[in-house]
Structures are given as structure tokens and as C-alpha cells.
C-alpha positions in Angstrom: 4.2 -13.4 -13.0 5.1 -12.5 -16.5 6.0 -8.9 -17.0 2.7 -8.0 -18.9 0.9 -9.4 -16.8 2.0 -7.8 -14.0 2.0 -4.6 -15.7 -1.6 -5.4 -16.8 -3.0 -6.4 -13.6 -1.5 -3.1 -12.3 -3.9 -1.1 -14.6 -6.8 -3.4 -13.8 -5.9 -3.0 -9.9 -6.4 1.0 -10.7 -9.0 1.3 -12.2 -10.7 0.5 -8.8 -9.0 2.7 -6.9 -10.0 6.9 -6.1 -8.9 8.8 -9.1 -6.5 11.1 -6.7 -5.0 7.9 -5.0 -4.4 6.0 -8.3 -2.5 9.4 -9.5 0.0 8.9 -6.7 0.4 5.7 -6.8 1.3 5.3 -10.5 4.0 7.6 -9.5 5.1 5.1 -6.9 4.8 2.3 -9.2 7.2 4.1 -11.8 9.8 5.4 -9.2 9.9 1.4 -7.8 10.0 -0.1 -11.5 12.6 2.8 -12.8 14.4 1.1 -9.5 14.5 -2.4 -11.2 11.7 -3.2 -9.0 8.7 -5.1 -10.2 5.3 -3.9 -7.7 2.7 -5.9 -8.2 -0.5 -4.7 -6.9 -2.3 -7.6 -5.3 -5.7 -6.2 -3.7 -7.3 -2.9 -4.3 -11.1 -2.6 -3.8 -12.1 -5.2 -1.7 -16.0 -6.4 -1.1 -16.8 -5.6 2.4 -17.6 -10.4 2.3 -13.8 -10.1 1.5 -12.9 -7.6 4.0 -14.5 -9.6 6.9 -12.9 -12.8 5.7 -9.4 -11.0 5.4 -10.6 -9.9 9.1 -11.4 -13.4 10.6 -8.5 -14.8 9.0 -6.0 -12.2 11.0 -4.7 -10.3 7.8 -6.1 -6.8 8.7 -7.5 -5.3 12.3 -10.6 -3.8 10.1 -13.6 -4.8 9.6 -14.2 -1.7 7.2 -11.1 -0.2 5.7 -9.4 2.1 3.1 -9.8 -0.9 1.1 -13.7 -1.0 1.0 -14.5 2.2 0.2 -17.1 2.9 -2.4 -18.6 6.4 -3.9 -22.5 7.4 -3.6 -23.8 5.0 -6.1 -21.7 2.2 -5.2 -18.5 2.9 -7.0 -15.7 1.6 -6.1 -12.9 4.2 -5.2 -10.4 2.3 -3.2 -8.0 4.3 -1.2 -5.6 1.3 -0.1 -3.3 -1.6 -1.9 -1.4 -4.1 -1.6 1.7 -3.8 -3.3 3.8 -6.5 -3.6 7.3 -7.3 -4.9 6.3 -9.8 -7.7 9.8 -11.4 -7.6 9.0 -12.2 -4.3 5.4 -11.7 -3.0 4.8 -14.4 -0.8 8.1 -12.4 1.6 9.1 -8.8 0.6 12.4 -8.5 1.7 13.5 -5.2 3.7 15.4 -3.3 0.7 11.2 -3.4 -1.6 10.0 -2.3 2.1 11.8 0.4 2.6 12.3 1.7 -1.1 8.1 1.0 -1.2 7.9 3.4 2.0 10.1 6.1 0.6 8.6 6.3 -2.8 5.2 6.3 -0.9 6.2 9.0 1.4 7.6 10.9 -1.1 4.0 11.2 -3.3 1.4 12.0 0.1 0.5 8.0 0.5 2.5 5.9 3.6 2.5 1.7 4.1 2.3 -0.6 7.0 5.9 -0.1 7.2 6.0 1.2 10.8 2.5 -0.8 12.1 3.1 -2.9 15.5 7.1 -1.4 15.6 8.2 0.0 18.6 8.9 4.2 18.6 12.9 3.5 18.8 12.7 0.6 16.4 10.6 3.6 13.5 13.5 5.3 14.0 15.7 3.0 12.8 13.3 2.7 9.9 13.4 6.5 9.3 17.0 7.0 9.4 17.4 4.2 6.7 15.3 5.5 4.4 16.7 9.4 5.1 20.4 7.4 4.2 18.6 5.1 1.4 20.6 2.7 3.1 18.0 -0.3 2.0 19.9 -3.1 3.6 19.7 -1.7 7.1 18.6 -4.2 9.5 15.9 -3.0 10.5 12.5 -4.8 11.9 9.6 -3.7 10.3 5.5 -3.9 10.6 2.5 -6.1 10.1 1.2 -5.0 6.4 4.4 -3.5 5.4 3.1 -3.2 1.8 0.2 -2.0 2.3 -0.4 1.8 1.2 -2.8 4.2 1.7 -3.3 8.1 1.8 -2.1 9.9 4.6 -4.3 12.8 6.2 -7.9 10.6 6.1 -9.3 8.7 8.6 -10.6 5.7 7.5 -14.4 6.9 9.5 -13.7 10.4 7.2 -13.2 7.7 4.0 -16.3 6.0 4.8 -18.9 9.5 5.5 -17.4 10.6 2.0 -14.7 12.5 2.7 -11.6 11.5 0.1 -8.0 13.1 -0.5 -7.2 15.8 -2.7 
């Protein structure tokens, strides 16, 4: 993807998402691109038609999730993305991963880094980032660039609960 149009897809993308969310991810956006990095964010708000076809075709475990969730009157205030690297978005290699969980972690928001991994094999994961060793071999989840807001539930999402 061309560079504006990357960079204006990005600000499309957030405009869907929960004001507090979009805050911290912006700063996760600038700490990858100030990294030579080019995130791309693929999905944001998804329809819940969207989410069940994401659901039957094996791409999340949810048939409600962070990505479907709306305010009172319907709004949408997303509290998960897909952030892809656009030079390669079709297979993120492990340096985006980990950089991508780091910056997350760093600004209150974590990925699908660690999904499915075994404890011993997240530890690996942990101690690469801790080094920002970026090249360690190390296995990693299902959805790793998917992000999303630590300390919600995505039950507390949908009864109206959102991050601060």
C-alpha cells in the first residue's frame, strides 16, 4: 500500500475505535513507524454479520468481541485492531511481533502475541522483548497482531464498561 494511504486508512481505522483506545494506540502506531515500521491497521469496528463470518471461517474464537463493540446509541467504539505490518501483511514476521507487543505493552493495550503458546514458550517471548532482542526465535500466538486493552473483559466491554 502506498504510504498515504496507509497513513490514511490509519485515521479512517480510528475514528471507529473508543476515544481512550485510539489515544494509545496512535502512540503505538508512532513508536512502530519512528522504528521504520509501517502498521497498517486492517480491521477495527467490525459488524457483529462480520464477526460471525470471521467466527465460522476460524479467524477468531468470538462470536462477540473487542471488535464489535458499540456505545448506547449504536456507536461504534471499537476496543480491538488488527495491526498489520504493511510491507508484509499477509505474514508478520517475528521482529513487527514482538516490537508490536512491546510498544503495546508499553501504552496499557497487549496483542495476540502470547494466544495458544505454551507458559515456557511466553517466556521466551518475554525475555526477548525485556532484551529487544527482535530476532529471537521465538514461537508465537494465533492473532499475534491483534491488540486490545488490557484490564476489560470483553462481557465488561459489552454491559458498557470501557477503559480509562
Amino acid at each position: 500500500m502506498k504510504e498515504a494511504d496507509r497513513k490514511a486508512r490509519n485515521v479512517q481505522r480510528m475514528t471507529t475505535l473508543y476515544p481512550t483506545f485510539a489515544a494509545r494506540l496512535s502512540k503505538v502506531i508512532e513508536e512502530l513507524e519512528a522504528g521504520d515500521l509501517r502498521p497498517r491497521i486492517q480491521d477495527a469496528w467490525r459488524s457483529r454479520k462480520d464477526q460471525i463470518v470471521a467466527f465460522n471461517a476460524g479467524h477468531t474464537k468470538l462470536k462477540y468481541g473487542f471488535h464489535n463493540v458499540t456505545g448506547p446509541k449504536g456507536e461504534k467504539e471499537s476496543l480491538a485492531v488488527d495491526l498489520l505490518d504493511d510491507d508484509a501483511p499477509l505474514n508478520p514476521g517475528t521482529p513487527y511481533v514482538l516490537r508490536l507487543t512491546a510498544a503495546a505493552e508499553k501504552h496499557g493495550l497487549t496483542t495476540g502475541a502470547r494466544w495458544g503458546v505454551p507458559i515456557k514458550m511466553r517466556q521466551a517471548i518475554d525475555k526477548a522483548i525485556f532484551d529487544k532482542n527482535w530476532d529471537a526465535p521465538v514461537k508465537v500466538g494465533w492473532d499475534p497482531v491483534h491488540v486490545e486493552p488490557t484490564g476489560i473483559t470483553v462481557a465488561k466491554a459489552k454491559a458498557g464498561k470501557r477503559p480509562s
